[in-house]
N, CA, C and O atoms as a Maestro MAE file, in Angstrom:
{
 s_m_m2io_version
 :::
 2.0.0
}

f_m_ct {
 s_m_title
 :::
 protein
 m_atom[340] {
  # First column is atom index #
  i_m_mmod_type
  r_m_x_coord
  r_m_y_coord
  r_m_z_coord
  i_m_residue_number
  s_m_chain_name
  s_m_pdb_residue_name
  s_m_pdb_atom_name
  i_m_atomic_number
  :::
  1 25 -11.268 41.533 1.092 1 A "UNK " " N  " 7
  2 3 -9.927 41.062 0.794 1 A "UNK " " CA " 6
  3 2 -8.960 41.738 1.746 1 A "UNK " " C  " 6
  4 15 -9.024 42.929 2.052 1 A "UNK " " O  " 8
  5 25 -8.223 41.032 2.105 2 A "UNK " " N  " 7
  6 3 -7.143 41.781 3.261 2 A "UNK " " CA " 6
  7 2 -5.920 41.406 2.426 2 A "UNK " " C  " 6
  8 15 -5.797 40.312 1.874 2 A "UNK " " O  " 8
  9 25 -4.848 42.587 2.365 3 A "UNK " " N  " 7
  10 3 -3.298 41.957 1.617 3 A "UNK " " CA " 6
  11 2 -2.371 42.384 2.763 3 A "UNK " " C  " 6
  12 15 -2.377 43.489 3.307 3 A "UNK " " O  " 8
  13 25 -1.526 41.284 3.065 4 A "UNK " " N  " 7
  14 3 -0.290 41.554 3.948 4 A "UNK " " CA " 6
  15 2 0.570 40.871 3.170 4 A "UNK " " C  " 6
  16 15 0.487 39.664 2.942 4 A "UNK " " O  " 8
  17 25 1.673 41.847 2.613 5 A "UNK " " N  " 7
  18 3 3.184 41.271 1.509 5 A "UNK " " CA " 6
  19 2 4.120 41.908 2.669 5 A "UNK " " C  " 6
  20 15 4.296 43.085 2.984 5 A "UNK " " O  " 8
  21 25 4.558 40.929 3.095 6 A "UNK " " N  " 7
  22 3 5.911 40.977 3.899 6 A "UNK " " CA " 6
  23 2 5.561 41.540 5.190 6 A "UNK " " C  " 6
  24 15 6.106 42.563 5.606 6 A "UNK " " O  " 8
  25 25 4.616 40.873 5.877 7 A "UNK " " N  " 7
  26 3 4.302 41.385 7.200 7 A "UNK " " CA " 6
  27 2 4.258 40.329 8.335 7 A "UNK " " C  " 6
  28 15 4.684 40.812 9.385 7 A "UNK " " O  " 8
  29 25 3.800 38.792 8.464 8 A "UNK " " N  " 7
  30 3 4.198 38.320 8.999 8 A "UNK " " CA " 6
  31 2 5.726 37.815 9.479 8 A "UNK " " C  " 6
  32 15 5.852 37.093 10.468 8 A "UNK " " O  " 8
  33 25 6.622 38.164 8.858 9 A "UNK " " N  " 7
  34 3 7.658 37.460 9.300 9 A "UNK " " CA " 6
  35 2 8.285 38.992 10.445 9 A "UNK " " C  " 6
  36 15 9.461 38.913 10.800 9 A "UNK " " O  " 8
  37 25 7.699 39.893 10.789 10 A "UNK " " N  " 7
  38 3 7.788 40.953 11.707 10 A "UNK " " CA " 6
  39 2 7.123 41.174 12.681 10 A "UNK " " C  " 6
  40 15 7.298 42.154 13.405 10 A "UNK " " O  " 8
  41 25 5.873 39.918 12.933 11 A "UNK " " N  " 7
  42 3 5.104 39.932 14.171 11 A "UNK " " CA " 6
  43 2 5.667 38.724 14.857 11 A "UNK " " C  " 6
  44 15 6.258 37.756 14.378 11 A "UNK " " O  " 8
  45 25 5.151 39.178 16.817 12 A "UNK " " N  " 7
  46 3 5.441 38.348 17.467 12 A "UNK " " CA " 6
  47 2 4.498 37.412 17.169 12 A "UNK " " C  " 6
  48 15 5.297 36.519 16.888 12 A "UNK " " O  " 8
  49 25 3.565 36.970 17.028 13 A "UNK " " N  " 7
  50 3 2.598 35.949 16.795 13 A "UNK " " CA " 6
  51 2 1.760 35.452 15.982 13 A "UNK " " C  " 6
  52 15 0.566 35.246 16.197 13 A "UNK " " O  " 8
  53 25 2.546 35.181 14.723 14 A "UNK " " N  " 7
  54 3 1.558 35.312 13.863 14 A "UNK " " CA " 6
  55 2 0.541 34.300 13.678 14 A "UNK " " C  " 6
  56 15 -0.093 34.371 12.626 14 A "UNK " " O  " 8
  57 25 0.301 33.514 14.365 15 A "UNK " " N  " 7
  58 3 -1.079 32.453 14.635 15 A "UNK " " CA " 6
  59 2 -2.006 33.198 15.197 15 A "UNK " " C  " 6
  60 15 -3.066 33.178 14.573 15 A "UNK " " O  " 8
  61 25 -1.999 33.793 16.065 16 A "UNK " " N  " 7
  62 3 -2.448 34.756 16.686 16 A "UNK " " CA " 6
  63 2 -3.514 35.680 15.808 16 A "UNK " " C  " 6
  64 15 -4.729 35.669 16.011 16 A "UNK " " O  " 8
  65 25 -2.758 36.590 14.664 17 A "UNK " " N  " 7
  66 3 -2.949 37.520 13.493 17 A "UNK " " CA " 6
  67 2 -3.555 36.427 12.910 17 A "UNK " " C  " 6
  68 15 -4.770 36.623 12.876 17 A "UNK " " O  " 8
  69 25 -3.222 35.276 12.398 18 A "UNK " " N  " 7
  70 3 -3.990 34.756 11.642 18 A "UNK " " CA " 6
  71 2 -5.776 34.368 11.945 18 A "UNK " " C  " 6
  72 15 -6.793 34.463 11.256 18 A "UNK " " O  " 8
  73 25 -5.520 33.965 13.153 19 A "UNK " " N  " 7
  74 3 -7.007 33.770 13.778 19 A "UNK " " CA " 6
  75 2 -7.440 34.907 13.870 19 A "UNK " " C  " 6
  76 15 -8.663 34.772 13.916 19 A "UNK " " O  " 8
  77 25 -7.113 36.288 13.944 20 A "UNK " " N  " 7
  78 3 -7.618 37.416 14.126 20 A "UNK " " CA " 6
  79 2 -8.053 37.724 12.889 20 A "UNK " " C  " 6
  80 15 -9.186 38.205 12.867 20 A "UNK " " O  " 8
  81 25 -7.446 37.582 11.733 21 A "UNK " " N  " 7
  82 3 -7.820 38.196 10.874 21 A "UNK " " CA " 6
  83 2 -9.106 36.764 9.668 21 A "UNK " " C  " 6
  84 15 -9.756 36.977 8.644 21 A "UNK " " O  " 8
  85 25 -8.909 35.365 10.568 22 A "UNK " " N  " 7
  86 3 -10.128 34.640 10.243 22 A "UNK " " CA " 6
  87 2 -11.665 35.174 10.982 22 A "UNK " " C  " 6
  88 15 -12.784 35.002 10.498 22 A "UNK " " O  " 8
  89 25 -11.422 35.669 11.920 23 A "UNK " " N  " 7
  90 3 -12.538 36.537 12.199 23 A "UNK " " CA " 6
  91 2 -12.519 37.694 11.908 23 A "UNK " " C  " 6
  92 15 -13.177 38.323 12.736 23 A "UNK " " O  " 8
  93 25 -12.096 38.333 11.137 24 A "UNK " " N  " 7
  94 3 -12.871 39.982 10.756 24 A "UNK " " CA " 6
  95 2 -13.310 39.459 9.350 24 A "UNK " " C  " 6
  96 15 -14.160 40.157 8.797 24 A "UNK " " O  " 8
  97 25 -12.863 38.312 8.654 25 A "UNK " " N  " 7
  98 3 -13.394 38.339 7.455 25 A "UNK " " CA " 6
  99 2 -14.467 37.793 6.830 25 A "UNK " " C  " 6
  100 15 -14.631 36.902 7.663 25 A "UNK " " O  " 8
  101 25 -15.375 37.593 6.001 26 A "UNK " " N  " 7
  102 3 -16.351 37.304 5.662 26 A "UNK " " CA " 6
  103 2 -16.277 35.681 5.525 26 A "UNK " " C  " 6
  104 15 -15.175 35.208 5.804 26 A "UNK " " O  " 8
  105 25 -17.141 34.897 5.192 27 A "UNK " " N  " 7
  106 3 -17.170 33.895 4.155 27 A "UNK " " CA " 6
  107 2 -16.903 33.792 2.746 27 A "UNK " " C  " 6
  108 15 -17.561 34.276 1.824 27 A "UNK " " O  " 8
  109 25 -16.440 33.486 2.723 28 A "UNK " " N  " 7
  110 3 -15.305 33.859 0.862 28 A "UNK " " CA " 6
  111 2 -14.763 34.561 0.664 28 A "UNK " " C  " 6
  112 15 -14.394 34.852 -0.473 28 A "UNK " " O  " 8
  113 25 -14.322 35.453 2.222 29 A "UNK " " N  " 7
  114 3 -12.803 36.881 2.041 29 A "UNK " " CA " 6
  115 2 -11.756 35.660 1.088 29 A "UNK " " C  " 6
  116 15 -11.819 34.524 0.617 29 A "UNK " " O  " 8
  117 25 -10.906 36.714 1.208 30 A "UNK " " N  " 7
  118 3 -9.614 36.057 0.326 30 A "UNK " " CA " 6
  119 2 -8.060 37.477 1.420 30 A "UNK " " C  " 6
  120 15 -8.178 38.601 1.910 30 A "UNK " " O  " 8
  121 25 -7.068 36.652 1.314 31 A "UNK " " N  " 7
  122 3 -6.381 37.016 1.832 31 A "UNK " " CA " 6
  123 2 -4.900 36.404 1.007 31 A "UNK " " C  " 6
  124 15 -4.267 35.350 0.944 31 A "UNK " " O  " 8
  125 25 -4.826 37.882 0.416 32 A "UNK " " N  " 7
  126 3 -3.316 37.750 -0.189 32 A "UNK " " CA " 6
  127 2 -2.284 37.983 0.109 32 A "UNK " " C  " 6
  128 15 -2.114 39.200 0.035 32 A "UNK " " O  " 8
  129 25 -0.916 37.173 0.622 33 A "UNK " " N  " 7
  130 3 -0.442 37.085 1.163 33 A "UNK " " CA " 6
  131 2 1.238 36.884 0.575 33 A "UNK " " C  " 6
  132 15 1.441 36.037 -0.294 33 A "UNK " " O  " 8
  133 25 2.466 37.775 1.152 34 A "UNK " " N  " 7
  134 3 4.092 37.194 0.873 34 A "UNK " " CA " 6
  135 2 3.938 36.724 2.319 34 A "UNK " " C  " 6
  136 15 3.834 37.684 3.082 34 A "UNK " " O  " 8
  137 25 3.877 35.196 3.094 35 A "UNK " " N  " 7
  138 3 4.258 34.610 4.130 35 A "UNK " " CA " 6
  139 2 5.403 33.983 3.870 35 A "UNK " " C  " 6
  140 15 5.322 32.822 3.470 35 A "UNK " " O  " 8
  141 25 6.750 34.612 4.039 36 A "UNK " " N  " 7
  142 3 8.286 34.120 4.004 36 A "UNK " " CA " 6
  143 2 9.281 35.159 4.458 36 A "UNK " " C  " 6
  144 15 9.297 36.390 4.453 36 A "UNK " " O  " 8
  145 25 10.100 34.215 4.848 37 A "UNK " " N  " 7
  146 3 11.407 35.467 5.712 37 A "UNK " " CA " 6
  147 2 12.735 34.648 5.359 37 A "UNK " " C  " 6
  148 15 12.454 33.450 5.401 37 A "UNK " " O  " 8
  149 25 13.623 34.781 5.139 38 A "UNK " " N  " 7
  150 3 14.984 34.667 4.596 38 A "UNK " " CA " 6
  151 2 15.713 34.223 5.402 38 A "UNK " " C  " 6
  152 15 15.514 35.032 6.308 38 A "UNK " " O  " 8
  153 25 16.628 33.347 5.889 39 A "UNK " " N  " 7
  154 3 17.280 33.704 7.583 39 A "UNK " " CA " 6
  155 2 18.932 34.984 6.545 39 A "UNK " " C  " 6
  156 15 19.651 34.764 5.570 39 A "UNK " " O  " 8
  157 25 18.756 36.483 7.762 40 A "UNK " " N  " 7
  158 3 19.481 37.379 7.001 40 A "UNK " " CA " 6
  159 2 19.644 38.206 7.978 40 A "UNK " " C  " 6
  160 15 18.792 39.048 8.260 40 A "UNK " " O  " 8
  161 25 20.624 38.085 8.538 41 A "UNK " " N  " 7
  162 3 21.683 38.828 9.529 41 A "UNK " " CA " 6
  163 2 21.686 40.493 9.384 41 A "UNK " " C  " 6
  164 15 21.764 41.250 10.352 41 A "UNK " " O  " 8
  165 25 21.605 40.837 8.263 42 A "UNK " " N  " 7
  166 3 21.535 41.899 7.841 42 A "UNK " " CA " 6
  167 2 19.836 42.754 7.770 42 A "UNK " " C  " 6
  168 15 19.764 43.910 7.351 42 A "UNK " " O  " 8
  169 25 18.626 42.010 8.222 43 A "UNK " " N  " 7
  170 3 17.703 41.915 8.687 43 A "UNK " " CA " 6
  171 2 17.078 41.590 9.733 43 A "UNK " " C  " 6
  172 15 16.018 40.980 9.593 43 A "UNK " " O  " 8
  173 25 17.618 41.944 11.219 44 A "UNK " " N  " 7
  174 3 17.392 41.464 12.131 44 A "UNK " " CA " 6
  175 2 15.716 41.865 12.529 44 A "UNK " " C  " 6
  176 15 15.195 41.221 13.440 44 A "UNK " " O  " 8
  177 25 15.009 42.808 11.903 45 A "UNK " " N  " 7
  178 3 13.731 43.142 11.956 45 A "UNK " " CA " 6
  179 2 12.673 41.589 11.747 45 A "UNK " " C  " 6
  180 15 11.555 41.598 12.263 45 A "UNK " " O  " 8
  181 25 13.020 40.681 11.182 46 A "UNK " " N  " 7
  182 3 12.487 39.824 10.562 46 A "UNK " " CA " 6
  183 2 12.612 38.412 11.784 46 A "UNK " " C  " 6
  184 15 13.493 37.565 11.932 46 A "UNK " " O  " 8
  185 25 11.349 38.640 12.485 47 A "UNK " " N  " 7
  186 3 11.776 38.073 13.727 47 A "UNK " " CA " 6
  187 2 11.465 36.645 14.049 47 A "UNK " " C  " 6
  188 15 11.885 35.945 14.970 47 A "UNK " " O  " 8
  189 25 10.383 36.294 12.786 48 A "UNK " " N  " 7
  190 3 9.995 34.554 12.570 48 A "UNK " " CA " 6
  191 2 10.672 34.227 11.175 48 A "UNK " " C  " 6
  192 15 10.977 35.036 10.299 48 A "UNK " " O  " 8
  193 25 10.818 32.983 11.177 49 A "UNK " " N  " 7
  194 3 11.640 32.493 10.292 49 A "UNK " " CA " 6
  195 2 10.621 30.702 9.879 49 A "UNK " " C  " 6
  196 15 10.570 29.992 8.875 49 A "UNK " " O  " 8
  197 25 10.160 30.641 10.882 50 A "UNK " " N  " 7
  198 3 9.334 29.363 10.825 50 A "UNK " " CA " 6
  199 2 7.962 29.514 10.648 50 A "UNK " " C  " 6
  200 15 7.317 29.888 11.628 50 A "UNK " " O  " 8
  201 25 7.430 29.318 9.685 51 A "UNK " " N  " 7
  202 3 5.743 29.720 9.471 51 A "UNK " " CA " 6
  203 2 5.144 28.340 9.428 51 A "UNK " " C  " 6
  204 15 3.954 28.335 9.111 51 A "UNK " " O  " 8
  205 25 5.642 27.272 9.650 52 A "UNK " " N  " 7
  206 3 4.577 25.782 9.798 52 A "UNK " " CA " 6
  207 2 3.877 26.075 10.686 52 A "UNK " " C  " 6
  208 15 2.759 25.732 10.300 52 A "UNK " " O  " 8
  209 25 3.773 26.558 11.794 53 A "UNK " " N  " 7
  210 3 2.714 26.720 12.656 53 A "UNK " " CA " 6
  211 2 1.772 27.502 12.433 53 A "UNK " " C  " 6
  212 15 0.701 27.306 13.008 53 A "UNK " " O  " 8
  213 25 1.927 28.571 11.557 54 A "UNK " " N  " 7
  214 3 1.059 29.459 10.805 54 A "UNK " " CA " 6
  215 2 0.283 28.693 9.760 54 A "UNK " " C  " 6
  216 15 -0.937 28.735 9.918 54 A "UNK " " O  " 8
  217 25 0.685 28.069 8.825 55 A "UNK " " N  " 7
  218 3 0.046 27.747 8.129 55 A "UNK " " CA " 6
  219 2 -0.691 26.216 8.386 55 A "UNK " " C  " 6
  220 15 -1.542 25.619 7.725 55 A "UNK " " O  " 8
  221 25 -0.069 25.907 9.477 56 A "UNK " " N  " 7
  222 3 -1.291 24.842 10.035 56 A "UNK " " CA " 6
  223 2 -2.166 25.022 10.446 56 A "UNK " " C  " 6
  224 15 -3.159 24.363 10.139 56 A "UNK " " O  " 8
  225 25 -2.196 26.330 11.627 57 A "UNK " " N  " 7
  226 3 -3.606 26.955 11.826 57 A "UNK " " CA " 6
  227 2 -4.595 27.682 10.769 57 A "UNK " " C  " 6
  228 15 -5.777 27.916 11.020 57 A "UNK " " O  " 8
  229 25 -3.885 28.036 9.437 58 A "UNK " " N  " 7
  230 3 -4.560 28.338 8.404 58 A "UNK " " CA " 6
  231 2 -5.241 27.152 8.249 58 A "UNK " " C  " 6
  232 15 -6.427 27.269 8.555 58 A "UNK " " O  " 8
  233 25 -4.903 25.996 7.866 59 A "UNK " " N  " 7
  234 3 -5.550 25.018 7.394 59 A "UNK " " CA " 6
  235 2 -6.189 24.223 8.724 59 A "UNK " " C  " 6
  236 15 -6.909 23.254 8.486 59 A "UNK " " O  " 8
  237 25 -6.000 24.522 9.816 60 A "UNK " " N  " 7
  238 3 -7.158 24.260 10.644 60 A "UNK " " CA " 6
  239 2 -8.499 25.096 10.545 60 A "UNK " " C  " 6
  240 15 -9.586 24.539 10.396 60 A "UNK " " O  " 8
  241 25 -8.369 26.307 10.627 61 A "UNK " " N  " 7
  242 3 -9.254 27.859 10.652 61 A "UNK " " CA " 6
  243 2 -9.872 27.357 8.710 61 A "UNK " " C  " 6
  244 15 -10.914 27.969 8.475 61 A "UNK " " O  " 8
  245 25 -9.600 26.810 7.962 62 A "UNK " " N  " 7
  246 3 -10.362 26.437 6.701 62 A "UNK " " CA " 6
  247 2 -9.688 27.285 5.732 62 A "UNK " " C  " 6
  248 15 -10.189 27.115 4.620 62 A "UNK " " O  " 8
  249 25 -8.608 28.253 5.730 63 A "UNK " " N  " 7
  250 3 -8.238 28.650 4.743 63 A "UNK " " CA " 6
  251 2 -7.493 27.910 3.895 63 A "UNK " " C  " 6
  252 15 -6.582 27.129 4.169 63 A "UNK " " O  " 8
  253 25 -8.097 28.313 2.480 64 A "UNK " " N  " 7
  254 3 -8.013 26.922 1.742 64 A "UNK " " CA " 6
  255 2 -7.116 28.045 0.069 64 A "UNK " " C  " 6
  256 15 -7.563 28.861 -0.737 64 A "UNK " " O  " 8
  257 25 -5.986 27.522 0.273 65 A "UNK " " N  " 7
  258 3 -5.036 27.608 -0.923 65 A "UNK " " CA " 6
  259 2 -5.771 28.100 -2.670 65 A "UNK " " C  " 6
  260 15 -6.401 27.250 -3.299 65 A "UNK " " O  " 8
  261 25 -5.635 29.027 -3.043 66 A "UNK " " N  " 7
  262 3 -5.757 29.197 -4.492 66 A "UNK " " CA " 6
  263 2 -5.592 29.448 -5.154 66 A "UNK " " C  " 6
  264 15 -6.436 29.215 -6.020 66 A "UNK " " O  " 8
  265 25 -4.351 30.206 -5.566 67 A "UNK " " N  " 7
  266 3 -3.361 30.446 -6.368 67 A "UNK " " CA " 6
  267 2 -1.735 30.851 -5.548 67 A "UNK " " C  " 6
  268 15 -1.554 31.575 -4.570 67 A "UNK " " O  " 8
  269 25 -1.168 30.421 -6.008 68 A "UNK " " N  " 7
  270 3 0.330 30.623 -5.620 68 A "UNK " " CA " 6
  271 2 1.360 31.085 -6.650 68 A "UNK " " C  " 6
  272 15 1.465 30.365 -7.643 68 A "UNK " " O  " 8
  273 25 2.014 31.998 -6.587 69 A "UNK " " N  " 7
  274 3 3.189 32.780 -7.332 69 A "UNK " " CA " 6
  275 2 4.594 31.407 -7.037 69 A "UNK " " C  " 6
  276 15 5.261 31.292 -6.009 69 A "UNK " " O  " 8
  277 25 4.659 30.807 -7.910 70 A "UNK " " N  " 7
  278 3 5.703 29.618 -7.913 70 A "UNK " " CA " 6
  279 2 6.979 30.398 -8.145 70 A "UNK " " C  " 6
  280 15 7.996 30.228 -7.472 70 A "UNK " " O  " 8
  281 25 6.829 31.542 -9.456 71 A "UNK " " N  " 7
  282 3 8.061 31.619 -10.115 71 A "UNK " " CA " 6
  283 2 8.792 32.761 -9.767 71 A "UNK " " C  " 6
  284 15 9.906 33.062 -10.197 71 A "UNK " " O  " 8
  285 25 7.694 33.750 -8.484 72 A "UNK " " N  " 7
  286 3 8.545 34.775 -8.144 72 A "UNK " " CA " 6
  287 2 8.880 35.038 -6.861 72 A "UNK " " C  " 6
  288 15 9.984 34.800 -6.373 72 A "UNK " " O  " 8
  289 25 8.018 35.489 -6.338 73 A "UNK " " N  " 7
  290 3 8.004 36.440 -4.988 73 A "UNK " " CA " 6
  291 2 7.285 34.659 -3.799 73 A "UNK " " C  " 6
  292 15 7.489 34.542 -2.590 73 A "UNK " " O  " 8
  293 25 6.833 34.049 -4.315 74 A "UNK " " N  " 7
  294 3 5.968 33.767 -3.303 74 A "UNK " " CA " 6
  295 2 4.930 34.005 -2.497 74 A "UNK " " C  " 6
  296 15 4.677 33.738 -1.322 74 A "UNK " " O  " 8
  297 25 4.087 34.860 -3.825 75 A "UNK " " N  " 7
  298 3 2.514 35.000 -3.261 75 A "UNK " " CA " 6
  299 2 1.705 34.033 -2.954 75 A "UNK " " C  " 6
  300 15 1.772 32.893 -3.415 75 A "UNK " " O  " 8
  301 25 0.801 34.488 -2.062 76 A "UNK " " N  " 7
  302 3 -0.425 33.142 -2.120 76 A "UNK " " CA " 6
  303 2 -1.503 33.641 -2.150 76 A "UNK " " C  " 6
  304 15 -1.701 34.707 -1.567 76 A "UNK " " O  " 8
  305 25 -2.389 33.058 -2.774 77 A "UNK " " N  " 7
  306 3 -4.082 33.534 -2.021 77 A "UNK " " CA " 6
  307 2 -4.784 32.538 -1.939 77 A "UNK " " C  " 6
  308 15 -5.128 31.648 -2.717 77 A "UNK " " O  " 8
  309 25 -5.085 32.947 -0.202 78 A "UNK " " N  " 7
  310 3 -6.300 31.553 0.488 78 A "UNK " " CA " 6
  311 2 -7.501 32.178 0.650 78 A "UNK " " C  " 6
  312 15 -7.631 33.334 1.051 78 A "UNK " " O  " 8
  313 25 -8.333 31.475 0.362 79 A "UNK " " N  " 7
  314 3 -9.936 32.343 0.854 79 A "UNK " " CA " 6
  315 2 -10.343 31.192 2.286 79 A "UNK " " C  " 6
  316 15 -9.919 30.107 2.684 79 A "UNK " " O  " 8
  317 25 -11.244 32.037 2.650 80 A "UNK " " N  " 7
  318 3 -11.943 31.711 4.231 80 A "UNK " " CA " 6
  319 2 -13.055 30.865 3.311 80 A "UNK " " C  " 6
  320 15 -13.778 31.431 2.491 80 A "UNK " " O  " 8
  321 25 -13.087 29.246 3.600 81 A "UNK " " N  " 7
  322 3 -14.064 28.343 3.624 81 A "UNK " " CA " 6
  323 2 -13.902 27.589 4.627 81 A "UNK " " C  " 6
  324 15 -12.854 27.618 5.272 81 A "UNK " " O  " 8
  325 25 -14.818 26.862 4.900 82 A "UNK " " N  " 7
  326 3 -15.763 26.031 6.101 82 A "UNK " " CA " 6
  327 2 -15.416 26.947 7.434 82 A "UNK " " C  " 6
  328 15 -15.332 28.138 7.734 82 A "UNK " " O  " 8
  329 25 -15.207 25.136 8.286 83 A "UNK " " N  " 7
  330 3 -15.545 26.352 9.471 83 A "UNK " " CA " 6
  331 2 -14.474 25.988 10.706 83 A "UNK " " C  " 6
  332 15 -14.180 24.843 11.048 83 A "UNK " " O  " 8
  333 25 -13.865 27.451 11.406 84 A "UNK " " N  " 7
  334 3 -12.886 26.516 12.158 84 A "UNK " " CA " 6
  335 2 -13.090 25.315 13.339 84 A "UNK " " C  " 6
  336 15 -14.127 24.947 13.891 84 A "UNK " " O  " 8
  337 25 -11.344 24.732 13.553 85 A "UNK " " N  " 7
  338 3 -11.623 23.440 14.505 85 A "UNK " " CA " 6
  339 2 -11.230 24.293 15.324 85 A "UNK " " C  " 6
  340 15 -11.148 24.010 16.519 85 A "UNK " " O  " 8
  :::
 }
 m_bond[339] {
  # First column is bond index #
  i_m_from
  i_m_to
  i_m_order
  :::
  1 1 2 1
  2 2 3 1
  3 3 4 2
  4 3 5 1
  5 5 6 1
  6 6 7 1
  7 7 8 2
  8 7 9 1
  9 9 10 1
  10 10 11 1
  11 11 12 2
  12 11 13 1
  13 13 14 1
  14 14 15 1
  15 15 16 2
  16 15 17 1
  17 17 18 1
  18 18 19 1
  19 19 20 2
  20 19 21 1
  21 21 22 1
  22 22 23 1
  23 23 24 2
  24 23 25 1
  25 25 26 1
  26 26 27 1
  27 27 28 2
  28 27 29 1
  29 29 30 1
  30 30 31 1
  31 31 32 2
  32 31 33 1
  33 33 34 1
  34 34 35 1
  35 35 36 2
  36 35 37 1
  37 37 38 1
  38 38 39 1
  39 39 40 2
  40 39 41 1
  41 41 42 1
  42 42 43 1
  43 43 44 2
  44 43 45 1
  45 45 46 1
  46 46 47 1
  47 47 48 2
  48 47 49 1
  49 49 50 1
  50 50 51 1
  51 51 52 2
  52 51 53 1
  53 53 54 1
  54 54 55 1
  55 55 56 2
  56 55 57 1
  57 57 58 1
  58 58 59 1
  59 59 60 2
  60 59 61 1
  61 61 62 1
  62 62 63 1
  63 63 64 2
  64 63 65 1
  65 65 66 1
  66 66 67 1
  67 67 68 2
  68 67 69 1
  69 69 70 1
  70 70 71 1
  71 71 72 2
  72 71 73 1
  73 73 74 1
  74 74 75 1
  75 75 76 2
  76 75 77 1
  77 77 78 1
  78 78 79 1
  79 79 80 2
  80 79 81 1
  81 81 82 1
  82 82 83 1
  83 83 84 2
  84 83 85 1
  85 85 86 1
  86 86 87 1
  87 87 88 2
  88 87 89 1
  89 89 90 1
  90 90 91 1
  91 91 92 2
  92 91 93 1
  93 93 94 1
  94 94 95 1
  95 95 96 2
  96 95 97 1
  97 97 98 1
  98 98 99 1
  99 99 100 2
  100 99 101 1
  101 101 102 1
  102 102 103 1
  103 103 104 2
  104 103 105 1
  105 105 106 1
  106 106 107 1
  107 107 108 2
  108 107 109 1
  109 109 110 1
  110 110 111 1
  111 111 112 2
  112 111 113 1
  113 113 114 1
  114 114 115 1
  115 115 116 2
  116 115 117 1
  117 117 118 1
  118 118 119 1
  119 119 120 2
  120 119 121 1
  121 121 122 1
  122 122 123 1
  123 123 124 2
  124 123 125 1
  125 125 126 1
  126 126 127 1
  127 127 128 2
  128 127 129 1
  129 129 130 1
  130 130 131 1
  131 131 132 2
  132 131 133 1
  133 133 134 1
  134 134 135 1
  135 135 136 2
  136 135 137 1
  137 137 138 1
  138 138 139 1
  139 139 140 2
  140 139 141 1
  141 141 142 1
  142 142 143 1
  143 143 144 2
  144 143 145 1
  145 145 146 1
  146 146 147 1
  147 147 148 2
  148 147 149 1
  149 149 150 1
  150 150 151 1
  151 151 152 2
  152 151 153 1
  153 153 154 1
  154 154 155 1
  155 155 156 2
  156 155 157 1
  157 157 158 1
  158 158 159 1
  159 159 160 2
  160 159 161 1
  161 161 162 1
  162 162 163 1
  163 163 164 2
  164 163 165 1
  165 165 166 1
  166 166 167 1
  167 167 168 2
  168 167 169 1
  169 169 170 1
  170 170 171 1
  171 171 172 2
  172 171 173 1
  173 173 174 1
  174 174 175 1
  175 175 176 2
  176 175 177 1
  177 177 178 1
  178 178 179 1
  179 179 180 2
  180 179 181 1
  181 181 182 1
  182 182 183 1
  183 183 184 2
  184 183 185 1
  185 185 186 1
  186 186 187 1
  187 187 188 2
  188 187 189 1
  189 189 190 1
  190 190 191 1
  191 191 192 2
  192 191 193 1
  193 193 194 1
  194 194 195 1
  195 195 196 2
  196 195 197 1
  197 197 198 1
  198 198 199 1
  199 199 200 2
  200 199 201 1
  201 201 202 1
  202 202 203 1
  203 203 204 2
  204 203 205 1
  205 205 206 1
  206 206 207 1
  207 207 208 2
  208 207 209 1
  209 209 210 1
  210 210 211 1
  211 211 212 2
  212 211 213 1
  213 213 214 1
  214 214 215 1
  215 215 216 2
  216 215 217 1
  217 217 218 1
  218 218 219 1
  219 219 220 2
  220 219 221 1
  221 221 222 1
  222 222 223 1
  223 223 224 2
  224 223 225 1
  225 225 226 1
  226 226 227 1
  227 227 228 2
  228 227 229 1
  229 229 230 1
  230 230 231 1
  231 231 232 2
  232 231 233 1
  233 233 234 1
  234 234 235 1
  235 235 236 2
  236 235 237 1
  237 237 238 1
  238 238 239 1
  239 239 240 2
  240 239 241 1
  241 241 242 1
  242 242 243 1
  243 243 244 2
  244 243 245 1
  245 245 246 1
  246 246 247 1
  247 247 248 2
  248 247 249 1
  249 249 250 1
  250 250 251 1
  251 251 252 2
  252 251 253 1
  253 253 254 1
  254 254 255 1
  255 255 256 2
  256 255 257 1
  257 257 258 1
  258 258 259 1
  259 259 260 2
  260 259 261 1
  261 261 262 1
  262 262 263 1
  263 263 264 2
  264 263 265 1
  265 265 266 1
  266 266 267 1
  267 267 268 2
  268 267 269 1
  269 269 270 1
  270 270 271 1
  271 271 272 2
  272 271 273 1
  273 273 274 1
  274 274 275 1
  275 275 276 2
  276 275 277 1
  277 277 278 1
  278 278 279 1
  279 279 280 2
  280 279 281 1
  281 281 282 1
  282 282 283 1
  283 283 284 2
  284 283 285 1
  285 285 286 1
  286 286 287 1
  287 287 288 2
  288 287 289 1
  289 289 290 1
  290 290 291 1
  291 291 292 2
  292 291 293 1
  293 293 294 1
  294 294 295 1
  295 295 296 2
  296 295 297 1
  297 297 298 1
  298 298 299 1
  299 299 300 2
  300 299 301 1
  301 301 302 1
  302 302 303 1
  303 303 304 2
  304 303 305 1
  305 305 306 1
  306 306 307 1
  307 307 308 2
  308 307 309 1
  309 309 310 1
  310 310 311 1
  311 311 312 2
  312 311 313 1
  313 313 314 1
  314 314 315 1
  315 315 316 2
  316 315 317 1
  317 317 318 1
  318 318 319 1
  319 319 320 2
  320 319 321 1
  321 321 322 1
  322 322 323 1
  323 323 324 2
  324 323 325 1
  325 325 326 1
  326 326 327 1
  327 327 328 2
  328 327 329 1
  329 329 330 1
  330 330 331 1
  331 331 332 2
  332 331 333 1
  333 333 334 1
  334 334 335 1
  335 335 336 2
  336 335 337 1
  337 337 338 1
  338 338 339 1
  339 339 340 2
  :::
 }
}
């Protein structure tokens, strides 16, 4: 299991991290995740703001959605199934 809460929206690449971290993990890792950033002036650390490209390569790479925090924070957890395109 790998957890990153509030870490992509502070890398330069996070497609990048994402494919990196589809290869260190097993077949049925799980990876729990806060993927969201605010647009907040007062946070200039927070250097992506757009994660569709992230989470398209998730769902290219097979990570596949399985529970989601609707009512708070915006957790997710995807586990690593099939195989990437």
């Amino acid at each position: 299991m790998i957890l990153a809460m509030d870490v992509f929206e502070h890398l330069v690449d996070p497609v990048e991290v994402i494919q990196q971290l589809w290869r260190a993990m097993k077949p049925g890792g799980l990876l729990f995740a806060r993927i969201h950033a605010a647009v907040d002036p007062s946070h200039p650390q927070h250097i992506v703001e757009d994660f569709g490209p992230t989470f398209a390569r998730m769902e290219q790479l097979g990570f596949m959605e399985k529970w989601r925090d609707r009512a708070l924070w915006g957790h997710v957890l995807f586990q690593k199934c099939g195989s990437p395109i």
